[in-house]
C-alpha positions in Angstrom: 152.8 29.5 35.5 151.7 26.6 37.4 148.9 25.6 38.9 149.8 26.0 42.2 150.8 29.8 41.4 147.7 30.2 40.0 145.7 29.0 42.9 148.1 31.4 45.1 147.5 34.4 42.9 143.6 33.4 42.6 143.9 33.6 46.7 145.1 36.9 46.8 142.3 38.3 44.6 139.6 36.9 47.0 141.8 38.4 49.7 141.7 41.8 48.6 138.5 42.1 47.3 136.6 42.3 50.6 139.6 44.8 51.4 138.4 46.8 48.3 134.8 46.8 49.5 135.6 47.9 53.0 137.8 51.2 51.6 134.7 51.8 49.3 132.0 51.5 52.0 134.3 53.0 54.4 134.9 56.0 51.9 131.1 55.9 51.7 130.8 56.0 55.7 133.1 59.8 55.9 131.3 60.7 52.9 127.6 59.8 54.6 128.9 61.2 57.8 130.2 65.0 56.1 126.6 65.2 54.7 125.0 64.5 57.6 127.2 66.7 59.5 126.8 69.2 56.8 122.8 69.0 57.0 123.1 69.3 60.6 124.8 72.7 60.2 122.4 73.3 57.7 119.7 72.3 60.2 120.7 74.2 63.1 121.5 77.5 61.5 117.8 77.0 59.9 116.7 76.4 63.2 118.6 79.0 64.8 117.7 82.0 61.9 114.0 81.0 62.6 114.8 81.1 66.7 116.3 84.4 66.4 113.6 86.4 64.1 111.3 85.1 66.2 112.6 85.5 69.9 114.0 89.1 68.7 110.0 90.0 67.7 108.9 88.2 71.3 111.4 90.0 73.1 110.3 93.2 71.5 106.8 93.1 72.6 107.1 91.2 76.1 108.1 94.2 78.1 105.4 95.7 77.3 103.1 93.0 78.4 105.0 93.3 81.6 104.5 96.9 82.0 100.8 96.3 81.5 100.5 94.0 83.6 102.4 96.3 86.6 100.1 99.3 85.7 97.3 96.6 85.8 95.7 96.9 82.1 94.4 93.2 81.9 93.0 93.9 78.6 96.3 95.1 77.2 98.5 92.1 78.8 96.1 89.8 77.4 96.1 91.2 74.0 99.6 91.7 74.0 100.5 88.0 75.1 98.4 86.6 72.6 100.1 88.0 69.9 104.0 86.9 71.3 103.3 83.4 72.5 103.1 81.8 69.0 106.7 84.0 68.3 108.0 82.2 71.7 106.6 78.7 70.7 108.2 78.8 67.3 112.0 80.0 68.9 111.5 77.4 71.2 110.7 74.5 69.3 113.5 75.6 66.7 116.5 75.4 69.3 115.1 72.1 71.3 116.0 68.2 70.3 118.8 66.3 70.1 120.5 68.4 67.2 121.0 71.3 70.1 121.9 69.0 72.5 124.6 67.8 71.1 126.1 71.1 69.7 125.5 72.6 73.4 128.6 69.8 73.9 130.8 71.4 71.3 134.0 73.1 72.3 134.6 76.9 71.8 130.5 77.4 70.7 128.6 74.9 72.8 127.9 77.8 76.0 127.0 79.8 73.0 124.0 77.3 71.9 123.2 76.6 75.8 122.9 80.0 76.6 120.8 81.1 73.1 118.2 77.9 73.5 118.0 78.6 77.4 117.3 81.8 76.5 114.3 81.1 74.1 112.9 78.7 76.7 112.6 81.1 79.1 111.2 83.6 77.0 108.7 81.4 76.3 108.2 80.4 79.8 107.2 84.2 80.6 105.1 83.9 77.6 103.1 81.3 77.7 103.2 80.3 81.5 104.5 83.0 83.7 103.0 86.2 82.3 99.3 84.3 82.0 99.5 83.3 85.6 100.2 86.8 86.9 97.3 88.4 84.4 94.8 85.4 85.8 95.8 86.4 89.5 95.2 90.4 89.2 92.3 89.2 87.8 91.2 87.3 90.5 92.3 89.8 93.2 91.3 92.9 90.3 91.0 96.4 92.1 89.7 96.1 95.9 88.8 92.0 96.1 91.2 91.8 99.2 90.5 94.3 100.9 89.4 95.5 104.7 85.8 95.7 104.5 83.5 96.5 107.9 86.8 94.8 110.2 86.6 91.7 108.0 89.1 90.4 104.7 87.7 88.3 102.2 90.1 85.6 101.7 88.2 83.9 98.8 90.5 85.9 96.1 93.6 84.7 97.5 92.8 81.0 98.2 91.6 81.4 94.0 95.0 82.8 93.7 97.1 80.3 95.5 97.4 77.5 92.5 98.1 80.2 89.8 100.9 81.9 91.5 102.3 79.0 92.6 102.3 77.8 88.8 104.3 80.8 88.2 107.2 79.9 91.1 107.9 77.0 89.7 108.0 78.2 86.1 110.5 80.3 87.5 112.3 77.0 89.1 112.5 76.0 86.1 114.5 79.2 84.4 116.3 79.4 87.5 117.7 76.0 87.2 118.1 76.4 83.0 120.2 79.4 84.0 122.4 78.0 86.5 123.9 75.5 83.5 125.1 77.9 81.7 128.8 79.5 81.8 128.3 83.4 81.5 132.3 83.6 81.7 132.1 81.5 78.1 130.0 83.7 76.2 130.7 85.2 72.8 130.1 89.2 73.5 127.1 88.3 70.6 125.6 86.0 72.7 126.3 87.7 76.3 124.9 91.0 75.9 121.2 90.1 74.6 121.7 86.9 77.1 122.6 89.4 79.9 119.5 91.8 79.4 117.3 88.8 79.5 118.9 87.4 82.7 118.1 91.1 83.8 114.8 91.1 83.0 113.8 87.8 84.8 115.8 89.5 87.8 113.2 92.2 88.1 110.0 90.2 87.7 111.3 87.5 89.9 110.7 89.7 93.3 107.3 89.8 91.7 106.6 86.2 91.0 108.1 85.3 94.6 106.1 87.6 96.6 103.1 87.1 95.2 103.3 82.8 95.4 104.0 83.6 99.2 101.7 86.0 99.8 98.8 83.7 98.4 100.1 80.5 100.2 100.1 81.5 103.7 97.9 84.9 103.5 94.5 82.3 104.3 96.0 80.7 107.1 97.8 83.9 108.5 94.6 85.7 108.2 92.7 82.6 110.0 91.1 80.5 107.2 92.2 77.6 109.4 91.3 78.8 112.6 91.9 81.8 114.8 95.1 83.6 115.1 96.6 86.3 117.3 99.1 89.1 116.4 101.3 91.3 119.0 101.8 94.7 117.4 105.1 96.6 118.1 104.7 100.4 117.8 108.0 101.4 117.5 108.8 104.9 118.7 111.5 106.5 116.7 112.2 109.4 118.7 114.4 106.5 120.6 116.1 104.8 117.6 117.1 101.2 117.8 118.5 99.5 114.5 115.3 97.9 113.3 113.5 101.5 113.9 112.9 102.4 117.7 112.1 101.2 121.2 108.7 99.6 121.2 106.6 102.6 122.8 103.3 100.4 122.6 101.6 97.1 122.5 98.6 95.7 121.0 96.9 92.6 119.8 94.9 91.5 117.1 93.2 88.4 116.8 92.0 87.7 113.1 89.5 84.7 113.0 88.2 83.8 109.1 89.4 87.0 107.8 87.8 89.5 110.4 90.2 91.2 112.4 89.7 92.7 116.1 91.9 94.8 117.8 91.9 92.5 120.9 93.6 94.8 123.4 96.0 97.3 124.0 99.0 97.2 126.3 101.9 99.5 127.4 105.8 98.2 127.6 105.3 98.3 131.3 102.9 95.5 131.5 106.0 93.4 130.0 108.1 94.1 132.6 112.0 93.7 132.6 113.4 89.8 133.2 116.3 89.0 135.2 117.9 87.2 132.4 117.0 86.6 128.7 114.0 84.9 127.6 115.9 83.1 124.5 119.8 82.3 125.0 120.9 85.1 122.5 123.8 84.8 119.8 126.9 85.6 121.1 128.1 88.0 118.8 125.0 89.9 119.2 125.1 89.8 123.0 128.6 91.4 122.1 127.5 94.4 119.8 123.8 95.0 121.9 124.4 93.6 125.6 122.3 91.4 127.3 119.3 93.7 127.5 118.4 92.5 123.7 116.9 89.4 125.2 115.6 91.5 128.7 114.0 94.3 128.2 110.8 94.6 125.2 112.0 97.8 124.6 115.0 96.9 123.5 114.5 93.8 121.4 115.1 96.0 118.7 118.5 96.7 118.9 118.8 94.1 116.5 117.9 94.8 112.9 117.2 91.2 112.3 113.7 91.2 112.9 112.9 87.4 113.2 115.1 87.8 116.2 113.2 90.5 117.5 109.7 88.6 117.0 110.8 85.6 119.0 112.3 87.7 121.5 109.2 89.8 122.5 106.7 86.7 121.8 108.5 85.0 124.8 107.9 87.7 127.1 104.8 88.2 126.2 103.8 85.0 127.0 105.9 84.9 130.2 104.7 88.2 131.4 101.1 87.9 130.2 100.2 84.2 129.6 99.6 84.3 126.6 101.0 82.8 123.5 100.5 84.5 119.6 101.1 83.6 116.4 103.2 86.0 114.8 104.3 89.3 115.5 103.2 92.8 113.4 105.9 96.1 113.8 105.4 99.4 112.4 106.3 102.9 113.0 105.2 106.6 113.1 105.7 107.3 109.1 103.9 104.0 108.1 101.3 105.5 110.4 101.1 108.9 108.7 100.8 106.7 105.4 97.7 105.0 106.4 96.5 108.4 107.4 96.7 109.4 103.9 94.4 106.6 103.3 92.1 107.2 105.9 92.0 110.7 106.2 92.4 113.3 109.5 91.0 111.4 112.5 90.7 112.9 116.1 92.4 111.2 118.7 91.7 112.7 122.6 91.0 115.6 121.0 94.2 115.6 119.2 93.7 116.0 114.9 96.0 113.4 113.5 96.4 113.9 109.8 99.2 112.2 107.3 101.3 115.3 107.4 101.4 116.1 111.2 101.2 112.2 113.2 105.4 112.0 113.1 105.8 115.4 114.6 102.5 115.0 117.2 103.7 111.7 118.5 107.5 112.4 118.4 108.0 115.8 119.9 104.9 117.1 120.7 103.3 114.4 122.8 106.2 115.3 125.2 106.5 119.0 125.1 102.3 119.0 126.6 102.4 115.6 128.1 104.4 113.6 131.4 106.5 110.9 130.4 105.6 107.2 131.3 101.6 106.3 131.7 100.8 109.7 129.7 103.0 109.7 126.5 102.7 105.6 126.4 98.9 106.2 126.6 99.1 108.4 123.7 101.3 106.6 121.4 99.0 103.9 121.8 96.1 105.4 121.5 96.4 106.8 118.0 98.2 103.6 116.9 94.8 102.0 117.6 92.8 104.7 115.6 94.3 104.4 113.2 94.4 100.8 113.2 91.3 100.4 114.3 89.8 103.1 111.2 91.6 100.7 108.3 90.3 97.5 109.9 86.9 98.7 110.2 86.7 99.7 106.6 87.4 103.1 106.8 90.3 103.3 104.2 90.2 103.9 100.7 91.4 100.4 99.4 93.5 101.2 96.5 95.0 104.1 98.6 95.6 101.9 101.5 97.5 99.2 99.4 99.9 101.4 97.9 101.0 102.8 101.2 101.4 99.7 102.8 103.8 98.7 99.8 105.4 102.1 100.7 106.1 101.3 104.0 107.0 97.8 104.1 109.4 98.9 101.1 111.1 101.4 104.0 111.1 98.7 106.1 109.1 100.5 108.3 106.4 97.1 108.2 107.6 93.7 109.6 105.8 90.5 109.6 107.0 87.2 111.3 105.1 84.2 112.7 105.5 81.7 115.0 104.8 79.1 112.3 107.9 77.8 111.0 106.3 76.6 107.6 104.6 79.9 107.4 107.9 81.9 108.6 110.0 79.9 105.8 107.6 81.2 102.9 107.9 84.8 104.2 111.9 84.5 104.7 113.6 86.9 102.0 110.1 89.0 101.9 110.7 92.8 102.2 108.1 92.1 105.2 110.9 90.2 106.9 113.3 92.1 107.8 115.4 88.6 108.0 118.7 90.4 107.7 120.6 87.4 109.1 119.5 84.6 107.3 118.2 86.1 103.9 120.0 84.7 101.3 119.8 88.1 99.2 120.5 90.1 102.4 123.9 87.9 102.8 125.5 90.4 100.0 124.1 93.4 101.5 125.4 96.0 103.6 123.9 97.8 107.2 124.5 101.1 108.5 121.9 100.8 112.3 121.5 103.3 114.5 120.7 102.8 118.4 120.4 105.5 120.7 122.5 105.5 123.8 121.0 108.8 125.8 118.4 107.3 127.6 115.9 110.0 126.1 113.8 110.8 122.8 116.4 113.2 121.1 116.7 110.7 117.8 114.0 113.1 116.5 116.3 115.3 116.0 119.0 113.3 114.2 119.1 113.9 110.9 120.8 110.9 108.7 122.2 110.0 105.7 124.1 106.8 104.0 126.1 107.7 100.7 127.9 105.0 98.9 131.1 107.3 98.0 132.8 104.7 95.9 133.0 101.0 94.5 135.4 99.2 93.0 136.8 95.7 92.5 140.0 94.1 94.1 141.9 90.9 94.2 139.8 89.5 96.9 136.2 90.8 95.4 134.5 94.8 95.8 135.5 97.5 98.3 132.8 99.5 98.6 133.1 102.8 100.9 130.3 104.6 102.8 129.5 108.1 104.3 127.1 108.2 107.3 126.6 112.4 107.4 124.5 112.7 110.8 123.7 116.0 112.2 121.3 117.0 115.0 118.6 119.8 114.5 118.0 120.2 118.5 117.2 123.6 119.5 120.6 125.2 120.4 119.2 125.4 124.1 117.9 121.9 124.1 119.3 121.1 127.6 117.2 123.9 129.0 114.1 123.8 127.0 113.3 120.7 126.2 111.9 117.8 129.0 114.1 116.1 131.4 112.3 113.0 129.7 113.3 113.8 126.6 117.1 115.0 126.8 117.4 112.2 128.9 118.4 114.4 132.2 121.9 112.9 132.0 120.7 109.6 133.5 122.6 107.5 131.0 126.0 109.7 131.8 125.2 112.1 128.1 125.5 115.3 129.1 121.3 116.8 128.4 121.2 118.6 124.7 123.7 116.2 123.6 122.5 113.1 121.1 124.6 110.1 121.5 124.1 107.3 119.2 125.2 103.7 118.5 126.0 103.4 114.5 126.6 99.8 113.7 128.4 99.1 110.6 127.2 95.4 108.5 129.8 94.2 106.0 128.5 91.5 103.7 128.7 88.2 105.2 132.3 87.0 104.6 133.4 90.7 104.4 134.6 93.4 107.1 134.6 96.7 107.6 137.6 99.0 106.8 139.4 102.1 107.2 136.5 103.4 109.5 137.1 107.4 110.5 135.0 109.6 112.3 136.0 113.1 110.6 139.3 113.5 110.3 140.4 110.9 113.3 140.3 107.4 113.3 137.9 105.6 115.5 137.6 102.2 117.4 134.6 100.5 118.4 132.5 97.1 120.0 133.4 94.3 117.6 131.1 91.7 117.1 130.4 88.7 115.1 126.8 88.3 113.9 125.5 85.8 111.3 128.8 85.8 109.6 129.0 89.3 109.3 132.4 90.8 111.4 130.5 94.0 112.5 131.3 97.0 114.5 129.6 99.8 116.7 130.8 103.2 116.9 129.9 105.9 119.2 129.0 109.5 117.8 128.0 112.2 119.8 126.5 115.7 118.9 125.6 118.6 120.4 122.8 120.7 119.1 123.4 121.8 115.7 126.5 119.8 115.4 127.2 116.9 112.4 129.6 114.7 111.7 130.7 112.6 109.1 131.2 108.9 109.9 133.4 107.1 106.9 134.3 103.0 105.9 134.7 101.1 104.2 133.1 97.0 103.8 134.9 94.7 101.7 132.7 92.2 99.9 133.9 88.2 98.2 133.8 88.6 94.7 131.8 87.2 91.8 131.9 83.6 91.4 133.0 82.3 87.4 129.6 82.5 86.4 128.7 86.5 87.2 126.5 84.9 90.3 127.8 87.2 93.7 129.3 84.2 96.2 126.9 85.6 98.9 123.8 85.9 97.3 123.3 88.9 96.0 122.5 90.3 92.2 125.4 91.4 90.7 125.7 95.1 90.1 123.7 96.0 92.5 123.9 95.9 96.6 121.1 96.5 99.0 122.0 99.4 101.9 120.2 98.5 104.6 120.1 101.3 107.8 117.4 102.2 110.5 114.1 103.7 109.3 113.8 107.2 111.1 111.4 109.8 111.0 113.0 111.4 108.0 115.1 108.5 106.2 113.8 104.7 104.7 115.5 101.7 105.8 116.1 100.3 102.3 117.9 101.2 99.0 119.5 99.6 96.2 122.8 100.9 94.6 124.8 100.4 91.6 127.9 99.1 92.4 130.7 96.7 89.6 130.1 93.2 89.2 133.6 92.1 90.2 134.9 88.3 89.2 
């Protein structure tokens, strides 16, 4: 061998040694890397074991910290919280850093690790933030702190209130928003069930949180911590049924000034007399389904079961028939009355007893069996609307009592609150005290059965009513869910005879007198229609109209004494959206009835229905 063969083969050792090095450090690199992965498998099932003994412990113990808190045992949801936040912290901290977030990345598992940390965050949320808030709030407002005391509210407890329920709302922002990035359809049935009863749970304590962060921001200023306010009161009279509960049968109003209220005044519809055309240009679908007379006449600005629509309609005519401009408007109806009256106790109005368990049938049938219609029977009505008013906001209710009836009522829908303030009216929007049934996003997914009376008289006393969801079930397209509206009339069978011109409506509206003849106004979901709709045996048409998205229709029924009927469709809903969230706003599995609060039947109820995707 030569040199120069020598210096070529000398060359080629150099050449591959570096090559050598590479392949060892490079073996070195996949070696490093399958240990780190290994440990980071190692880590995150360490992490995850510790998550889950301790969320499954938390999750045992916070419902009961939530039922304490609803049955108000401070002492208990203190005690109980205590124990379960360090169980929350630890499954917390064991499914957060960088370790999570990248395996929430992985295919086939990664919705899997999203879902099971989101679902220790928000346990710990309700834990350490949430839950806290609400026990330092009834603590605040404990047992009768907001109360009506000699005509006057103490607002101090809710201004304390206002920064700890609002810490609470956005707590909940928060879950709401960790939620919303997780894919339910791409759940493991492991994962999804325990992530789906906690997704549940939130659902029901949400309502809470939401109401109560409202409530305390614009209670003070409603209530005139920054300066006087004025209410208009609609008394609605249901022995006349319009869909949000009956023609307005008197008026009042209340001016509330640093938490003492005043019943101002009192006023009958006739001092708001009828307008040539409508105050407010009205929505043309609802012109459609209620006529022009909606935005006309006071009494029948209820037609409408959207109740901001209402509100704004008899504020302007207030003010153009009286001068006067108020802040919000306040409806409520016989049956909320007769609650209060539990609270208050019998009063005597004109020498009339009024007690909880006779008000309905004294103002709805017996006022006009003993009195004349018009100046009389107004006088009446409004009359023991303002004693009984006037007893609560002079103190003369038992607080606690008075509290839980007025939950009742507005839960019936049979209390409705709007005001002229649109920051204030945007905090109450979605309240039960609403009654926002065209722009509430949860009320988009519900569906309306409303009745308004078409006899020109007070016979809706004697309509007796019922909605029945029959069945549910999914479809191509979303849910079909169909309904049964069984109304029957409990008029004496020689109503035209014995019973008041006034009241049978004397055949002034072309119904022959005895006979009840009512309006029943079927709401599909928004983005849904009604179906298939029979009256009996027959098929029946009816006034189509488009409202807020909703393609609704009004039917005609008529009964003679004693007679019922059976009114049957159906309302065909969008389905689910990939993630189990209802495409118009509703919580899956469950749909909100809404119908007209009469003297015998609430205005709200929830069903069970399929969640449909």
């Amino acid at each position: 061998m030569d040199a120069s063969q020598q210096d070529v083969r000398g060359t080629e050792r150099h050449a591959r040694a570096p090559r050598r090095r590479r392949a060892r450090w490079a073996g070195w690199a996949v070696l490093a890397v399958l240990v780190l992965a290994l440990v980071a498998v190692g880590l995150l099932v360490r992490d995850a074991l510790t998550a889950r003994d301790a969320l499954t412990r938390a999750m045992d113990e916070v419902p009961a910290a939530e039922e304490a808190l609803r049955s108000g045992d401070l002492e208990a949801a203190e005690a109980t919280l205590a124990h379960v936040q360090p169980l929350t912290a630890t499954a917390r901290a064991s499914t957060d850093g960088p370790l999570w977030s990248l395996a929430a990345r992985l295919p086939l598992v990664g919705q899997d690790v999203r879902a099971f940390s989101a679902a220790a965050a928000t346990v710990d949320d309700l834990a350490a933030t949430v839950l806290p808030s609400l026990t330092d709030v009834l603590g605040v407002v404990d047992g009768d702190a907001v109360a009506v005391t000699a005509g006057s509210v103490d607002l101090a407890p809710l201004e304390q209130a206002a920064p700890l329920t609002a810490r609470a709302a956005a707590t909940f922002d928060a879950i709401d928003a960790r939620h919303a990035a997780v894919d339910r359809a791409a759940l493991h049935a492991e994962i999804a069930e325990p992530y789906d009863r906690l997704v549940a749970a939130t659902d029901e304590l949400r309502p809470l949180v939401r109401t109560a962060e409202r409530v305390t921001a614009v209670g003070p200023a409603m209530l005139g911590a920054e300066g006087p306010r004025r209410y208009l009161v609609l008394a609605l009279n249901s022995a006349e049924l319009r869909a949000t509960g009956g023609i307005p049968g008197a008026l009042a109003v209340v001016t509330v000034d640093d938490g003492r209220v005043t019943l101002e005044r009192q006023a009958a519809t006739a001092d708001v007399p009828p307008f040539d055309a409508p105050v407010l240009p009205l929505d043309p679908g609802s012109e459609q389904l209620f006529s022009d007379r909606l935005g006309r006449f006071v009494q029948d600005t209820t037609l409408t079961p959207d109740f901001p629509t209402t509100a704004s309609l008899a504020a302007a005519m207030w003010e153009q028939a009286q001068g006067e401009t108020v802040d919000g408007v306040v409806a409520t109806d016989p049956v909320a009355l007769s609650y209060l009256l539990e609270a208050t106790g019998p009063l005597d109005v004109d020498g009339t007893t009024v007690e909880a368990g006779n008000v309905v049938q004294v103002l709805l049938a017996d006022a006009y069996a003993r009195l004349e219609d018009g100046e009389q029977t107004d006088a009446f009505f409004a009359s023991v609307a303002a004693t009984v008013l006037g007893t609560v906001l002079a103190g003369g209710a038992d607080p606690a009592t008075a509290t839980d009836v007025l939950d009742r009522a507005a839960s019936e829908h049979r209390l409705l609150l709007w005001s002229a303030h649109a920051d204030e009216q945007e905090h109450l929007a979605g309240t039960v005290v609403a009654g926002d049934i065209d722009t509430a996003e949860r009320a988009a997914g519900s569906v309306g059965v409303f009745y308004n009376d078409a006899t020109g008289g007070k016979m809706s006393y004697f309509l007796d009513s019922a909605v029945e969801l029959t069945t549910s079930s999914c479809t191509v397209d979303g849910r079909l869910d169909t309904f049964a509206v069984r109304l029957s009339s409990t008029a004496p069978a020689d109503a035209a005879t014995s019973l008041p011109w006034y009241v049978t409506g004397g055949g002034i509206a072309g119904v022959e007198p005895g006979v009840t003849r009512t309006f029943v106004v079927l709401y599909p979901p928004r983005g849904g229609r009604v179906t298939d709709v029979r009256l009996d045996d027959g098929s029946v048409s009816g006034q189509a109209g488009t409202v807020a998205g909703r393609s609704a229709l009004s039917v005609v029924v008529d009964l003679a004494p004693g007679q019922a009927a059976t009114l049957t469709f159906s309302a065909e809903s969008p389905g689910d959206d990939a993630s189990g969230e209802s495409a118009v706003g509703a919580t899956p599995g469950r749909l909100d009835v809404w119908s007209t609060p009469t003297a015998r039947a609430p205005g709200l109820r929830t069903v069970d229905v399929p969640t449909c995707g």
